[in-house]
C-alpha positions in Angstrom: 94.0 75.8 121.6 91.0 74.4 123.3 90.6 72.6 126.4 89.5 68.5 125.6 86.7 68.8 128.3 85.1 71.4 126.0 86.0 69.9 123.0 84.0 66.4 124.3 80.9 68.4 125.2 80.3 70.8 121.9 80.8 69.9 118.2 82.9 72.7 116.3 82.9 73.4 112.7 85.5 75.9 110.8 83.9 78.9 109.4 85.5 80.9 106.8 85.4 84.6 105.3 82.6 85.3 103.6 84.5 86.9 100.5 83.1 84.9 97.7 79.6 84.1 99.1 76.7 84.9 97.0 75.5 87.8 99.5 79.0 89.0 99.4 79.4 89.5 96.1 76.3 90.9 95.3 76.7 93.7 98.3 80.4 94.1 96.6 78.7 94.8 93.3 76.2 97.4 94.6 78.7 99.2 95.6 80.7 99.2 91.6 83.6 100.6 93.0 86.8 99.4 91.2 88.8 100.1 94.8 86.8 98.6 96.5 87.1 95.8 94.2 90.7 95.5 94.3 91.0 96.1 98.0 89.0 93.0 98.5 91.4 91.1 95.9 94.0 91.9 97.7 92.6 91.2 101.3 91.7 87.5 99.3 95.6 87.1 99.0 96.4 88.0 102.4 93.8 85.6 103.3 95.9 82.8 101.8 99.3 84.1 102.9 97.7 84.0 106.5 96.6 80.5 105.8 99.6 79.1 105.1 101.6 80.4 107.4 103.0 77.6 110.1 102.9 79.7 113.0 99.0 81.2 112.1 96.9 79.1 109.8 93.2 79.3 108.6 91.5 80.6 112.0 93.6 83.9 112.0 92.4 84.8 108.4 90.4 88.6 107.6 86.8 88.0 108.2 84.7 90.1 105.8 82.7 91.7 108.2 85.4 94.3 108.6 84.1 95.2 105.1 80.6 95.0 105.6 77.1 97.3 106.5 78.8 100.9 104.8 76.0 102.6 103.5 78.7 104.6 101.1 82.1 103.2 99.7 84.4 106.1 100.2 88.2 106.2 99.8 88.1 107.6 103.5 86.2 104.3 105.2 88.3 102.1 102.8 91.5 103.6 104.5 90.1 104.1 108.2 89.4 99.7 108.1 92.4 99.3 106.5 94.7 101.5 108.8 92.5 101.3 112.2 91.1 97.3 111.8 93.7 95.5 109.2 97.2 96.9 110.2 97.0 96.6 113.8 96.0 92.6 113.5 98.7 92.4 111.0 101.1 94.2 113.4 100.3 91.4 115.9 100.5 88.4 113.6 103.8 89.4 112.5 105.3 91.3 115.7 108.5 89.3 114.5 108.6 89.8 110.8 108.6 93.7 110.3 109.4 93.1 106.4 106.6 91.2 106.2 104.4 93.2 107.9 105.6 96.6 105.9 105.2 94.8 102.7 101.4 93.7 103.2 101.4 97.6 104.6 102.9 98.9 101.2 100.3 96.5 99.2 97.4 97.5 101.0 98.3 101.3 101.1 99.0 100.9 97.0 95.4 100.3 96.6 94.4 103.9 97.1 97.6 105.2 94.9 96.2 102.9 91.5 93.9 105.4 90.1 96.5 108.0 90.5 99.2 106.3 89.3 97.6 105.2 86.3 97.0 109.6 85.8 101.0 109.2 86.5 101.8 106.7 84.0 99.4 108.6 80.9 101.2 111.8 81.8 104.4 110.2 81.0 103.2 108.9 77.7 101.0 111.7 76.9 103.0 115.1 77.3 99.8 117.5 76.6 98.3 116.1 80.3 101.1 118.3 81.9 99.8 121.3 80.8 97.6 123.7 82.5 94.6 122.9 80.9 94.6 119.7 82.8 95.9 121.0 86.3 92.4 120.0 87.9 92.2 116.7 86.7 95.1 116.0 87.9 94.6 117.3 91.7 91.3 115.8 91.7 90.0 112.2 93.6 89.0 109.5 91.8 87.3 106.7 93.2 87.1 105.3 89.8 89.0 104.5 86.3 86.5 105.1 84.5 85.7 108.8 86.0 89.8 109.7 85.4 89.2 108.7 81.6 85.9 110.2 81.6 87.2 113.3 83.1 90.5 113.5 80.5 88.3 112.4 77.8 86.1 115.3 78.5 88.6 118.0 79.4 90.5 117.0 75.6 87.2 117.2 73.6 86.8 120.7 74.8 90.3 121.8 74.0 89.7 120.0 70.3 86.5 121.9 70.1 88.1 125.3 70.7 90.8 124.3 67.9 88.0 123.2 65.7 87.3 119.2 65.2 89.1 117.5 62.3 87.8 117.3 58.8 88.7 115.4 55.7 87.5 115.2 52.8 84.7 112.6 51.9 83.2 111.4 48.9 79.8 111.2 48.1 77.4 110.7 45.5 74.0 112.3 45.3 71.0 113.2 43.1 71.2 116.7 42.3 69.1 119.3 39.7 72.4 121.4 39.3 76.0 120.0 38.7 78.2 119.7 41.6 81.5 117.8 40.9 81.7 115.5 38.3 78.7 114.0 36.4 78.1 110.3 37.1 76.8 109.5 33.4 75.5 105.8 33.5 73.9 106.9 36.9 72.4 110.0 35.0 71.4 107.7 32.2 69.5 105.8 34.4 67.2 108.4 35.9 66.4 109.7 32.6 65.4 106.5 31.0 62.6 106.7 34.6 62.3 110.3 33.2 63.7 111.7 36.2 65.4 115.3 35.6 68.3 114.7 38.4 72.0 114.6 37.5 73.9 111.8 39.9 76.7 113.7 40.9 80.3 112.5 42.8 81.8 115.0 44.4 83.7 115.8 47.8 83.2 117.4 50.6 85.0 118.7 53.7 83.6 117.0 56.5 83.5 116.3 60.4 82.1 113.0 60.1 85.7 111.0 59.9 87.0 108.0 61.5 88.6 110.3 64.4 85.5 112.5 65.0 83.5 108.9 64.9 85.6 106.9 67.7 85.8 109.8 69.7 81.8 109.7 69.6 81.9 106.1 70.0 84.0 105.9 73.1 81.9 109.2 74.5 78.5 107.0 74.1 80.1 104.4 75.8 81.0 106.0 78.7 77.2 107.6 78.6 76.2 103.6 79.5 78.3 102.6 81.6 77.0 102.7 85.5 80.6 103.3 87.1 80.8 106.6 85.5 79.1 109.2 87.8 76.7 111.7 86.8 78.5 114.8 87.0 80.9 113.5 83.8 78.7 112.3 82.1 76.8 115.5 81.8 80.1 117.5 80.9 80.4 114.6 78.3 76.5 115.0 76.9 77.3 118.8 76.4 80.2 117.6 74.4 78.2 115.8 72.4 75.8 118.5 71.0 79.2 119.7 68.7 79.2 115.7 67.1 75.5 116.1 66.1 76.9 115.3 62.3 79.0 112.8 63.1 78.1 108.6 63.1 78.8 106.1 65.7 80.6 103.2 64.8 80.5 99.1 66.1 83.5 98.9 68.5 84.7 95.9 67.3 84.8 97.2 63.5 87.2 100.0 64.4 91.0 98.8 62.9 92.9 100.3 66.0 96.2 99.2 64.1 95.6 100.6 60.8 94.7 104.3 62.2 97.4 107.1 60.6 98.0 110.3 62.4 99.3 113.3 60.4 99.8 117.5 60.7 96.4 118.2 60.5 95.2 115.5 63.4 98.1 115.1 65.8 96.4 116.9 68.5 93.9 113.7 68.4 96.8 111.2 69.1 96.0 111.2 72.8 92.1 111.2 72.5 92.1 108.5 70.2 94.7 106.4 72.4 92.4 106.9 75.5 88.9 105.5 73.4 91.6 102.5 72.4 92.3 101.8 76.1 88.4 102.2 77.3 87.4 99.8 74.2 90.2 97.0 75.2 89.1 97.3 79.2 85.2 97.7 78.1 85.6 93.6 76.3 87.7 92.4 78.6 85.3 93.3 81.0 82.6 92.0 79.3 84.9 88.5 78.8 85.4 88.6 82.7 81.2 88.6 82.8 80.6 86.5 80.5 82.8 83.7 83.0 81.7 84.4 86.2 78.3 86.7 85.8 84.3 90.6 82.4 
């Protein structure tokens, strides 16, 4: 409330958080931190909450300076503005309404718990991430998604690699001075009508380069170019990589997620292959989001 003698001799004008100004969003995505991201989402519908509440209104809402001038976007200053600058406000907004208040706590709080919980929820539906072979991943901090997957993804190629990577036999057809299979006779024909003393030969052979070794590849090589993932998994992931030197990438969107068969001989790659299905679904609908506003 202002007095009316002050209100006669200045002109006023509203001014609102700064959440989805230009400057805002492109200091937001310097940072490309996905909890940072969705701390601000949910600071957005706080924002409206605050708005519309009869005994508070626009002029109470969180400013974005709170969230402004960090040099590094750690979980720690995250929590410190949230717990030392957002609560306390909160606590005096809603001195009254102490289910309100804890459920805006519980929210904001949750924020830091998503990464973990999402470990959580692939440990439930994946049994092999309880073993001991993963008990650093799941201790460790992730400020991102995509270092959790990254991390997993790396941590199950290994395993795979010391149980040897999957092979199936392919066949192939190639121009040969010996036999090797069966002869391909029109083929052979051919090259001795252009006097050319090869035999075209169909044959098969055992090999790594299979659908499962390829979208493992594929999802690794994604990872490799995506910026959120830091540098310390991607190298564990490039080392990976020197054991798929004989095995093809694929296009993403070729890859028939639906019609992939797991037997015996390639269960162990159920969860690998699950993981490179749930990177490629985020990876386009990331893309989509882009696409609208800039996925």
């Amino acid at each position: 409330m202002i007095d009316y003698a002050l209100r006669r001799r200045f002109s006023f004008f509203d001014m609102e958080s700064g959440f989805d100004s230009e400057g805002f969003i492109n200091y937001q995505n310097s940072f490309a931190n996905e909890t940072f991201n969705t701390l601000i989402e949910r600071i957005k519908e706080l924002n409206k909450e605050i708005a519309q509440d009869k005994s508070l209104g626009k002029g109470f809402c969180i400013g974005h300076s709170y969230f402004c001038n960090a040099n590094d976007c750690t979980e720690e200053w995250m929590k410190d503005v949230v717990d030392f600058d957002i609560l306390p406000m909160l606590s005096e907004y809603w001195f009254d309404e102490s289910s309100k208040l804890q459920r805006w706590e519980n929210i904001l709080h949750g924020v830091f718990q998503f990464i973990k919980n999402i470990y959580y929820m692939l440990s439930y539906a994946f049994q092999t991430l309880n073993q001991e072979n993963y008990e650093d991943v799941a201790v460790e901090s992730f400020d991102e998604m995509y270092d959790l997957l990254a991390a997993i993804l790396a941590r199950g190629i290994g395993i795979q690699l010391k149980q040897g990577l999957y092979r199936e036999y392919i066949n192939r057809q190639e121009e040969l001075t010996v036999m090797r299979g069966k002869i391909n006779m029109p083929e052979t024909i051919k090259n001795r009508l252009v006097r050319k003393q090869l035999l075209t030969c169909d044959y098969d052979e055992l090999s790594e380069n299979n659908l499962f070794n390829q979208i493992i590849k594929t999802t690794v090589m994604m990872l490799l170019r995506n910026a959120k993932v830091k540098a310390e998994y991607k190298d564990d992931l490039k080392k990976k990589m020197l054991f798929f030197s004989d095995v093809d990438t694929l296009e993403p969107t070729s890859i028939r997620w639906s019609s992939i068969r797991f037997q015996r001989n390639n269960q162990t790659y159920r969860m690998l292959i699950s993981l490179s299905a749930k990177l490629y679904r985020r990876q386009v609908l990331t893309m989509t989001a882009k696409w609208k506003f800039i996925s």
